[in-house]
N, C-alpha and C positions, 0 to 999 in steps of 0.2 A: 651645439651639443656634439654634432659629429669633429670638428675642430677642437674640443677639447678631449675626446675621448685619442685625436691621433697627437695630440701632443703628449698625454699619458704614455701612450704605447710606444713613441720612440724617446721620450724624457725631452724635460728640459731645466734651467737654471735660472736662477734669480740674479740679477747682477747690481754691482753698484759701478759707477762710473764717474771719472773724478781728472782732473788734469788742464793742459792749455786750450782746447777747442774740441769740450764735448759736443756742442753742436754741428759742426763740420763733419764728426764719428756719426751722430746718426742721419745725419744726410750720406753720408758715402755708403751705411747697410740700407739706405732705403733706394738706393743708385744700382747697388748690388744684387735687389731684391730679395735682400735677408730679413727675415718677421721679427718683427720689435711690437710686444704689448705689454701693458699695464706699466705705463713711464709717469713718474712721478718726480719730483725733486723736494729733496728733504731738507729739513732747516742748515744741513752743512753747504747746502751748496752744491751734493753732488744730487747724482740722478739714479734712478735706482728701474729697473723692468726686469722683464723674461724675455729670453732667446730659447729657442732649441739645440740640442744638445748639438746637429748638424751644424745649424749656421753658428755656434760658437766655434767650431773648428774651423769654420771659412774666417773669423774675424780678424785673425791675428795680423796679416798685413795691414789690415784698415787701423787696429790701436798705431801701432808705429808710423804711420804718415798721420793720422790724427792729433799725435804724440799727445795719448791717454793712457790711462789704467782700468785693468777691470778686476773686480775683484769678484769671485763667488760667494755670494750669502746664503746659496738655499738649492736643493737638487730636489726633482721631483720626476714621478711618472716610475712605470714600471721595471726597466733597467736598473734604476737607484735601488729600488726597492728591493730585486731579488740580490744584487749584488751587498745592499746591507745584512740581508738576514741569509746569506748564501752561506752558513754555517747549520743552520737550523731548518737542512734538507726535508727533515720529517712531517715537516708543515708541509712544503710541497707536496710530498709525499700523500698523504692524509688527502689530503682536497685533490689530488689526482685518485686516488683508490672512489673517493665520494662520488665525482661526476661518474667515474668508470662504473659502479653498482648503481648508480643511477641509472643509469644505458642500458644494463645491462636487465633491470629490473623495468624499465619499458617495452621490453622485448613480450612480454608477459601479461596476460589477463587476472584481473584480479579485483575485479566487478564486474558482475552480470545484472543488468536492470531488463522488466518486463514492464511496457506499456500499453494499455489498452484490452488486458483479460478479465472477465469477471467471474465466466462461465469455471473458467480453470485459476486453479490457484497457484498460487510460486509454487509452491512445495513440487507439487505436478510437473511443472515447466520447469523446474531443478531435475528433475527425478530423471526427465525424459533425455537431458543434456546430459546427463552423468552416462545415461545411457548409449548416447552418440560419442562417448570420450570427449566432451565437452565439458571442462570442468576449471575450477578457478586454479589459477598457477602453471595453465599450458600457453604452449605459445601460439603470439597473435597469427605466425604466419601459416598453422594445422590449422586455421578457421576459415572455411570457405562461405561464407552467405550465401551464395547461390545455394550450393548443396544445402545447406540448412535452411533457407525458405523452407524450399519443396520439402524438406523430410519432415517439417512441421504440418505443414499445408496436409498433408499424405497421411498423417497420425492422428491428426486431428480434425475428422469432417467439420465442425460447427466453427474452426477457421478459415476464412475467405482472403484474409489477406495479411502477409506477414513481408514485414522487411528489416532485415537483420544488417549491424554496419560492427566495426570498431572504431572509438574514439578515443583516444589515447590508451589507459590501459582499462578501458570498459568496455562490455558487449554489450550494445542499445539492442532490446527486439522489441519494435512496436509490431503490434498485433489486432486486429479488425474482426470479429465474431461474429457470425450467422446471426441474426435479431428473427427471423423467420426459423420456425420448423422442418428442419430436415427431412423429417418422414413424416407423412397425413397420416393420423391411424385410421383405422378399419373402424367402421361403420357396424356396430354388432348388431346384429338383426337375432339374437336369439329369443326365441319366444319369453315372457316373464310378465309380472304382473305387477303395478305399481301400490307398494304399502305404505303405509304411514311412520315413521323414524320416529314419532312420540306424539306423544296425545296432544291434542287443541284444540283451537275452533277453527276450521276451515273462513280465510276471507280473501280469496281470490284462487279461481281455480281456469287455465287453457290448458285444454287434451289434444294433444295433433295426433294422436294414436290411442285406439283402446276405447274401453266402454267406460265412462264413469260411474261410478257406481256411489259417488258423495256429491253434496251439492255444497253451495257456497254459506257457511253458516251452521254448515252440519258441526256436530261435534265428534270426534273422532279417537281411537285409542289406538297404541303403537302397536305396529301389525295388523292392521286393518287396511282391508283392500281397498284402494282409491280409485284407481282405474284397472279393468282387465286385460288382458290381451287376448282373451278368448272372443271372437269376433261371430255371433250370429250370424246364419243364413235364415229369413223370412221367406218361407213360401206363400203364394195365392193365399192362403188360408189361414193366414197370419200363424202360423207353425214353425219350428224350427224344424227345418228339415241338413242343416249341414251345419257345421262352425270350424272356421279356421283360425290358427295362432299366430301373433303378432308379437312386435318388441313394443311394447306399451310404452307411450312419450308424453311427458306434461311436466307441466310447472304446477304446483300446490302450494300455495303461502298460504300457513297458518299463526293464529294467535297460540303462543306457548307459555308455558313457567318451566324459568330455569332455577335450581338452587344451589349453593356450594356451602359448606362448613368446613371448618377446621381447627382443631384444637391445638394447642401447645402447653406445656406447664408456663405457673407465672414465674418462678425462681428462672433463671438464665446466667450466664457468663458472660461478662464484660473486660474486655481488656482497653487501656488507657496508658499513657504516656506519660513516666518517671521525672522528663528533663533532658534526659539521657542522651549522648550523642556520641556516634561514631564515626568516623570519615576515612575513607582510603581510596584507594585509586590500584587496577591492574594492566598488566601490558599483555596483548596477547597476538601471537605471531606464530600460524601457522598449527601446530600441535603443542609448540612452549608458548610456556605465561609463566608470569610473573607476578604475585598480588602482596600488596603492602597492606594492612590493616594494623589499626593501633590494638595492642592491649587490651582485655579492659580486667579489671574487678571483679571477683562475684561471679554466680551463677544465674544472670536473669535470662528474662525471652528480649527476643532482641529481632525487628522486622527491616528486613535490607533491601535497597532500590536501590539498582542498577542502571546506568546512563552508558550505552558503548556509542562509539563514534570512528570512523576509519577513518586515517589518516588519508591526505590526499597534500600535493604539493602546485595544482592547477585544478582547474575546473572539472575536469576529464583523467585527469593524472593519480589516480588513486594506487596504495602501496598497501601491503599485505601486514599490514600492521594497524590492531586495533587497542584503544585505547579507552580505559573504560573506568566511571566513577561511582566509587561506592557508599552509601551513605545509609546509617542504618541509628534506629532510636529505639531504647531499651522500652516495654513494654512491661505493667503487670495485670496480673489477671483478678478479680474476685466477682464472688456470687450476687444477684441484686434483683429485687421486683420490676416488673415493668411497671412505669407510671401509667397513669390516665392518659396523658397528650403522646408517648411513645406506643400505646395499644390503639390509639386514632391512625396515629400514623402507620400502623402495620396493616389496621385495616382497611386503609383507604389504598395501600399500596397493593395488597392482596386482591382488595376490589377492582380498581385498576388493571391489574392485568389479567384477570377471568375476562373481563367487559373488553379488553384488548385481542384477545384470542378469538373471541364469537367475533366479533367486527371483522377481523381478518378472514374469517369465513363465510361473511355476505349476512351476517345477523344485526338487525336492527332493534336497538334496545329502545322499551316505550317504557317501561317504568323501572327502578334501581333502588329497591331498597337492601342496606344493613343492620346489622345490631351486635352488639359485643354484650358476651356474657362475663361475669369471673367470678370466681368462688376462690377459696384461700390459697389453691393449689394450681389451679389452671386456668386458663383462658378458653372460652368458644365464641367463635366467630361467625355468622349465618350472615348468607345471601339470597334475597330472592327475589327475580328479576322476570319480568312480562318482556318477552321479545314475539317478533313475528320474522317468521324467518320458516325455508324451505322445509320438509318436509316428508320430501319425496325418497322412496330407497325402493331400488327395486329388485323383485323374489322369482328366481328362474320357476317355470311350467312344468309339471310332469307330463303334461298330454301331448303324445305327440303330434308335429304340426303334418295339417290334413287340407288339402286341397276344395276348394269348392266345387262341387258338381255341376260344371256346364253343359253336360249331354241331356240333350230333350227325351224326356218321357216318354214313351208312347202304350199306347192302352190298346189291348189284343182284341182285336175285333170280334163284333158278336156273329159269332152262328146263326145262317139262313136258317 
C-alpha cells in the first residue's frame, strides 16, 4: 500500500519495449537499480511494464547500449493528473476551500452530550452551560474541563462526580449523582394525634408512641382517633394526676373499599387514514433552514412526523448541520358509537391505572371488581375495590405540652 500510494505521488508510466536485446535492457535497470514492475510480454513479441517517472529519465543511456525502444502507452499518479486538468483550476480550487472549512469548522463545538444524570435533566445542564458561555458553536480552545468540573460539582450538591473531555467536535460530560441523601430531615416531635384517613376494619395494628385507643378488628370511621398522644400520669391511686404530649407513632393496616366512576357520552370522534401521503425532507443550519414539501390538493387534516438527524463526518466529528425527514398522511374525521369490545377496552384500561396508582402507594388490592353501564347517550363506568392498605394521618394537639411532675409531695405535719 505504502509503495503504491508513493508511486501515485511522484507518477509513473507504462511502457512497451521492443528491439534487438530487450533482455539485456532489463538486466542493465535491474544493475542500475532502477524498479521495473508488472512486466509482461504481449502476443507481438514485445514487453510491456511501469517505471517511475525518475527512473525513466535515468533510462536513456541504457535504450542505446541495449539498442531498444521504448515507447509511452500510459501516465499515471498525481503530476499527470493535475498537469491534465491544469486548466480547470476551480476543481482545485473548490477541494482546497472544502478541506480549509473543514479545519476550520473543527475548531468549533457543536455537540454537547450528558452521561450519567437522572436526578437533572438536559434541559438543566443546557441551561446551566448557556449560563457559563458554554454554548454550541464556541470554540474548543475557551473550554476548560478543569474549571468546568468544579463549577458543576459546586452548583450542583447531589453531584459527586463529573468529568468533562472534548472529542472531536463534542463536549462528553459524564456525571455520577449522590444515590444517598444529602440532608437527614428533622425528626418532628410536635405533639399530634393519630386519626383514621377513611373508614375500615382495623387488621393489624404496632404503636411505638401514644395511647391506642382502637384494637385489632375494631371497625373505624375517617377521623377517628387511633392513637393519642396525650400520655397519662397514674398516681398510687390509680388517678390521673398529670398528662404529657407526645408525637404519636404507629402503623395501622386496615381492610378498606375503594370506588371510582366515570362517565363519558357514547357518540365520540374518530379520525382515520385517507391513503394519503406526504414526503419531504428540511435542512437546517444554525438559525436558516430550508424545507421542501410536495403540494398537495384540497383542504384536508394532515398528521406530520418528523425524523432529524446531525450530520457527522466520523465518529466524534459532528457539523452544525441537521438534516431532517418529513413524512405526513392525510387524516379524516367523523362521529361514531363506541362498540362493546372498545368500551372493555376503556375499562379495563381505566381500571388498570386507578389499581396502578394505589400499588404505587403501598396498597394492596384483595378484591377488583368492574361494571359498564350505557344508556343511548352515555357511558358509566363503576369500580369497586377491597384493598388493605395504611391508614394512618396524623391531627396536630391544641394542649400544650406539659412536663410531668417529678417533685415528692410532702404532707404538712400534724400539730402536737
Amino acid at each position: 500500500m505504502i509503495v503504491w500510494l508513493l508511486h501515485n505521488w511522484k507518477g509513473y508510466v507504462r511502457l512497451r519495449l521492443h528491439g534487438y536485446s530487450p533482455e539485456r535492457f532489463l538486466n542493465l535497470c535491474n544493475a542500475r537499480g532502477l524498479e521495473v514492475w508488472g512486466l509482461i510480454c504481449n502476443r507481438d513479441g514485445d514487453y510491456e511494464f511501469y517505471m517511475t517517472v525518475e527512473g525513466y529519465r535515468r533510462v536513456k543511456p541504457l535504450v542505446r547500449k541495449a539498442q531498444v525502444r521504448l515507447h509511452i502507452i500510459g501516465r499515471f499518479g498525481i503530476p499527470f493528473f493535475i498537469y491534465r486538468y491544469r486548466k480547470r483550476w476551480y476543481f482545485g480550487a473548490g477541494l482546497a476551500a472544502f478541506f480549509l472549512v473543514l479545519y476550520v469548522m473543527s475548531l468549533f463545538i457543536w455537540d454537547i452530550q450528558f452521561d450519567g444524570n437522572y436526578r437533572y435533566t438536559y434541559d438543566t445542564l443546557i441551561r446551566y452551560l448557556d449560563s457559563q458561555d458554554i454554548d454550541y458553536g464556541m470554540l474548543k480552545s475557551r473550554i476548560n474541563c478543569e474549571d468546568l468540573e468544579a463549577s458543576i460539582r459546586t452548583s450542583f450538591p447531589e453531584i459527586t462526580w463529573v468529568s468533562a473531555r472534548v472529542s472531536g467536535t463534542r463536549l462528553l460530560i459524564h456525571i455520577k449523582e449522590n444515590e444517598v441523601l444529602s440532608i437527614v430531615p428533622e425528626k418532628d416531635e410536635t405533639p399530634c394525634d393519630i386519626v383514621a384517613d377513611r373508614a375500615g376494619t382495623i387488621t393489624s395494628m404496632v404503636v411505638r408512641q401514644g395511647i391506642a385507643q382502637v384494637s385489632v378488628g375494631d371497625e373505624v370511621e375517617e377521623g377517628q382517633v387511633l392513637v393519642s398522644g396525650r400520655v397519662p400520669i397514674i398516681g398510687d391511686s390509680e388517678e390521673e394526676i398529670n398528662a404529657y404530649l407526645v408525637h404519636a407513632d404507629a402503623d395501622v393496616v386496615a381492610r378498606t373499599s375503594r370506588e371510582y366512576e366515570k362517565t363519558f357520552p357514547m357518540l365520540h370522534r374518530e379520525r382515520a387514514g385517507t391513503g394519503r401521503r406526504r414526503r419531504g425532507w428540511y435542512v437546517k443550519a444554525g438559525r436558516w433552514s430550508f424545507t421542501c414539501l410536495l403540494p398537495v390538493r384540497g383542504q384536508g387534516e394532515w398528521d406530520y412526523a418528523m425524523e432529524e438527524q446531525q450530520l457527522r463526518l466520523f465518529s466524534n466529528f459532528y457539523l452544525p448541520v441537521y438534516i431532517g425527514d418529513i413524512r405526513g398522511k392525510e387524516m379524516v374525521s367523523y362521529e361514531s358509537n363506541y362498540t362493546k369490545e372498545e368500551l372493555e377496552h376503556i375499562s379495563k384500561a381505566i381500571n388498570y391505572q386507578f389499581v396502578k396508582n394505589l400499588e404505587e402507594k403501598g396498597v394492596q388490592i384483595l378484591e377488583n371488581n368492574d361494571r359498564i353501564e350505557t344508556s343511548v347517550s352515555e357511558c358509566r363506568l363503576k369500580g369497586e375495590l377491597v384493598t388493605q392498605e395504611s391508614i394512618v394521618r396524623t391531627q396536630p394537639m391544641s394542649e400544650p405540652m406539659t412536663e410531668p411532675d417529678t417533685q415528692p409531695t410532702t404532707e404538712p405535719e400534724e400539730t402536737r
